[in-house]
Backbone as a printed PyTorch tensor [residue, N CA C, xyz], in Angstrom:
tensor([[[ 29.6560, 190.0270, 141.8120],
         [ 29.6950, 189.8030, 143.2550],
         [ 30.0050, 188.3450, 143.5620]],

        [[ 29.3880, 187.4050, 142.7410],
         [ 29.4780, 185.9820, 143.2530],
         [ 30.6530, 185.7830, 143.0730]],

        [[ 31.2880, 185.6040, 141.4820],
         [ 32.0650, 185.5020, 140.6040],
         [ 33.5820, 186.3580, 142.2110]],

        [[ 33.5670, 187.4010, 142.2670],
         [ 34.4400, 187.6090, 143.5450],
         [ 34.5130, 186.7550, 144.5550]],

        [[ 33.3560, 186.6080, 145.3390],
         [ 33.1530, 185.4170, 146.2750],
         [ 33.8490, 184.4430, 145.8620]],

        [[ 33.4530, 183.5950, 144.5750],
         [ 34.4070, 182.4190, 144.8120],
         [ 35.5780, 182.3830, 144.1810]],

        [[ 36.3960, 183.1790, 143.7740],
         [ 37.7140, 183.7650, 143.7280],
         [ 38.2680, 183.4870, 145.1130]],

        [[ 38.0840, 184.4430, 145.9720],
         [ 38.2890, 184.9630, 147.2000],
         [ 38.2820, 183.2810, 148.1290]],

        [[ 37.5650, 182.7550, 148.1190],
         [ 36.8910, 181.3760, 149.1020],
         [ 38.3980, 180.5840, 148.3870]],

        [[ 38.6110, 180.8250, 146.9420],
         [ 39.6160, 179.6170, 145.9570],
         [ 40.7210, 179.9170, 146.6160]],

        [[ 41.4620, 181.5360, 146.7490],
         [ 42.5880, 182.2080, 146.8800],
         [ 42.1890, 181.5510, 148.5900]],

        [[ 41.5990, 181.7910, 149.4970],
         [ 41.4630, 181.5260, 150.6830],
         [ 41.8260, 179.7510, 150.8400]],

        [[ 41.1360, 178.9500, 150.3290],
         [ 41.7970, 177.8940, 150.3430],
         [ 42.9740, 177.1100, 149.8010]],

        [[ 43.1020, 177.9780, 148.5110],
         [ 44.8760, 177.6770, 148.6400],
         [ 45.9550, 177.8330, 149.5300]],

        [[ 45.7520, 179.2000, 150.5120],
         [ 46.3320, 179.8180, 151.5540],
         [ 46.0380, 178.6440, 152.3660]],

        [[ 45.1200, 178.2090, 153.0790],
         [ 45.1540, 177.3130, 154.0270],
         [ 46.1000, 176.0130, 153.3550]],

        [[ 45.5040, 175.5500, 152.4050],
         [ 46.4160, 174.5710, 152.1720],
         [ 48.1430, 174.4260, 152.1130]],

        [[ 48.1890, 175.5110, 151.8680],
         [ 49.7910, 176.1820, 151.5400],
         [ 50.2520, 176.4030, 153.2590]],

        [[ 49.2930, 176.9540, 153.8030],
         [ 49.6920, 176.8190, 155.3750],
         [ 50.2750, 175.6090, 156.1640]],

        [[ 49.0480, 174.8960, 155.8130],
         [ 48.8270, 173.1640, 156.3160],
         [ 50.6950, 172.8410, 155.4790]],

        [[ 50.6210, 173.0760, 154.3040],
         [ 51.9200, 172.2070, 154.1270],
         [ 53.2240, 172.9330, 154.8380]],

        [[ 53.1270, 173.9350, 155.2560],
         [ 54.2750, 174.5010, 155.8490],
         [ 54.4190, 173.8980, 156.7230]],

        [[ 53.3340, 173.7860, 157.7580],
         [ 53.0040, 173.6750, 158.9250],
         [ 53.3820, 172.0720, 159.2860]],

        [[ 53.4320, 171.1360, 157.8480],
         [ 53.9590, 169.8870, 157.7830],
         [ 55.5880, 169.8490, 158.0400]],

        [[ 55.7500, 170.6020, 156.9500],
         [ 57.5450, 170.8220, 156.5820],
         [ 58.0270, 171.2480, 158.1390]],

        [[ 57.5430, 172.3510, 158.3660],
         [ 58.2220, 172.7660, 160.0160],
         [ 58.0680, 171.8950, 161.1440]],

        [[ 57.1530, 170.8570, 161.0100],
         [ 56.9840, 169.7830, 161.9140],
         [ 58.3060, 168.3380, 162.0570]],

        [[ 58.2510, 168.4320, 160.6230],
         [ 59.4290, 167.5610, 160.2920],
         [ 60.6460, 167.3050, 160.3840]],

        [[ 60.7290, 169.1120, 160.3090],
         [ 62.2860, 169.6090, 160.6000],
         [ 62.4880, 169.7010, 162.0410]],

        [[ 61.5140, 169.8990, 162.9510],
         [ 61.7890, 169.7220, 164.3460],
         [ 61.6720, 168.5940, 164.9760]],

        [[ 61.1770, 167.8340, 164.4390],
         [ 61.2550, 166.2790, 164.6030],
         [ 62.6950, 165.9330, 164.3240]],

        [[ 63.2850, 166.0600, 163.3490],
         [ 64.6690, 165.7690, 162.5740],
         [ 65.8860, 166.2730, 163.1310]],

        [[ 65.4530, 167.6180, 163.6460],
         [ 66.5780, 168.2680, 164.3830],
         [ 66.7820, 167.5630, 166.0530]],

        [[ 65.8070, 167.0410, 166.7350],
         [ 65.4610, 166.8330, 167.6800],
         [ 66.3320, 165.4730, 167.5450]],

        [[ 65.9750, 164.8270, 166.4830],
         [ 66.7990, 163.3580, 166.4400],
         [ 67.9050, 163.5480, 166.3510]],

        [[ 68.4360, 164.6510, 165.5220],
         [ 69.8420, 164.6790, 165.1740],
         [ 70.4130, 165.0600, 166.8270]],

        [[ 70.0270, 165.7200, 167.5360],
         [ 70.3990, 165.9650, 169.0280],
         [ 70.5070, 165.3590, 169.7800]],

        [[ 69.2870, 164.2110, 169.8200],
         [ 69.4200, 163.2930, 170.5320],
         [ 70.6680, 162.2850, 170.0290]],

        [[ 70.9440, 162.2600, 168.6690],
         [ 72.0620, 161.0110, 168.4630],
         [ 73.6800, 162.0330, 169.0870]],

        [[ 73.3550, 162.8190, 168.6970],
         [ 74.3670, 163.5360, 169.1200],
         [ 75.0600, 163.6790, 170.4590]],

        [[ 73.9170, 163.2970, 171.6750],
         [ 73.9390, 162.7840, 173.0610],
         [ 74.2280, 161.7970, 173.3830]],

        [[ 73.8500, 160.6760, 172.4440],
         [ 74.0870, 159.1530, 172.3930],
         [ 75.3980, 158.9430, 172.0190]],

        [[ 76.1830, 159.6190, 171.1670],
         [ 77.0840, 159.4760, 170.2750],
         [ 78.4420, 159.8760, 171.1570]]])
């Protein structure tokens, strides 16, 4: 039972973490795209 528990809590926080970094990457890229648009207005 325990031995499941903290499996489950490990697999659960890899998922978040793996989230969090997506959640970085997709931030970045809309940041990036946003610049590229804006120079693109400027330009």
């Amino acid at each position: 039972m325990t031995k499941i528990y903290k499996t489950f809590t490990l697999e659960k926080g890899k998922m978040a973490i793996v989230s969090e970094k997506l959640n970085i990457i997709l931030k970045t890229k809309e940041k990036l795209r946003k610049m590229l648009i804006d120079k693109n207005r400027e330009a």
